[in-house]
Each structure stands twice: as structure tokens, then as C-alpha cells.
C-alpha positions in Angstrom: 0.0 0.0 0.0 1.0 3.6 -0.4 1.7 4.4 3.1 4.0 1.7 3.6 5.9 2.8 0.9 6.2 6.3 1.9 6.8 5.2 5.4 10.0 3.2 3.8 11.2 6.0 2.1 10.9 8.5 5.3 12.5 5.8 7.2 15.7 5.6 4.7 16.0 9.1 4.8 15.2 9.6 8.8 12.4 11.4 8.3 9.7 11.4 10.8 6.3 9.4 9.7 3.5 9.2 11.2 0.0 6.9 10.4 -3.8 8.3 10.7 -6.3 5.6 10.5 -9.0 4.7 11.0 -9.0 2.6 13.9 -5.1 0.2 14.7 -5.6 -3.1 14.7 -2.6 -5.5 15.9 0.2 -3.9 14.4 3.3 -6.1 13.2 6.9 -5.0 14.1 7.7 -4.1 10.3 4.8 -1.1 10.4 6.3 -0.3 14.1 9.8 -0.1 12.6 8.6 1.7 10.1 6.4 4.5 11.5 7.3 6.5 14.0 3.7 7.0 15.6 0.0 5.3 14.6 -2.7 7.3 15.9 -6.5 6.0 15.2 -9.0 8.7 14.8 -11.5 6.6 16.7 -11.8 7.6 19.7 -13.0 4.2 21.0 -15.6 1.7 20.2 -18.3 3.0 18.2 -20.5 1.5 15.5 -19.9 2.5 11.9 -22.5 4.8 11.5 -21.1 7.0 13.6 -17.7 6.6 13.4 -18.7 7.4 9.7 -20.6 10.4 10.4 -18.0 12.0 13.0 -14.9 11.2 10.7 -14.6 14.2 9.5 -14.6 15.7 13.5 -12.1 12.6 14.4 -9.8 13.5 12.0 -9.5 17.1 12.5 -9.0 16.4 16.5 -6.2 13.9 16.1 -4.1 15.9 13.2 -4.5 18.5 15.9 -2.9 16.2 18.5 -0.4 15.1 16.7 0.8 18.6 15.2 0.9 19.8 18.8 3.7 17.0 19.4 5.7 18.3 16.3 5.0 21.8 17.2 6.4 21.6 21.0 9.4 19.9 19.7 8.7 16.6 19.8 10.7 14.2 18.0 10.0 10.9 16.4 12.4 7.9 16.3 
């Protein structure tokens, strides 16, 4: 998938990378090598609907998170 492959290209040139899905499922040590942060914007268990109907919300929250990370001078890796 694209995001593996642009994880392994920010990982060969030590650039911080950073994963926004959906929801994280069990994640192998390859993807936890590889990205330096997986962040669901779930924010627990919810049915599809809403999870769904709230992305949009979810998504904006948790960029927001994570920017405040990089922003305070947070590193990765």
C-alpha cells in the first residue's frame, strides 16, 4: 500500500512518519519499525455509523494532536 511505501522512504532518509487511520488493529513489528507513531482517529468503540458520520470531527481532533507533538518539539524515532 502507499503508506508503507512512503513510510520506507521517510525511514531511509530519517524522516519522521506518522500513520492516521482509521482505527489500529494489531500492528506487526515491520509497520512499528517503520512509522514512527499510529494514531486511530476513533476515539473508541463506536458503530460505523457513527464513526462514519464524525470522521470528519475525528480526524480534525487527532491531526491536531499530533501537530501539537511536532509543534512543542517533539521528535520521532
Amino acid at each position: 500500500k502507499i503508506p508503507y511505501l512512503v513510510a520506507r522512504l521517510a525511514h531511509k532518509k530519517r524522516v519522521p512518519v506518522v500513520a492516521i487511520v482509521g482505527s489500529v488493529g494489531k500492528i506487526g513489528p515491520e509497520l512499528d519499525r517503520l512509522f514512527d507513531g499510529i494514531f486511530s482517529i476513533v476515539p473508541g468503540p463506536i458503530g460505523l455509523e457513527e464513526a462514519m458520520a464524525k470522521a470528519e470531527d475525528y480526524l480534525r481532533f487527532t491531526i491536531r494532536q499530533v501537530l501539537k507533538i511536532f509543534r512543542k518539539g517533539g521528535s520521532c524515532g
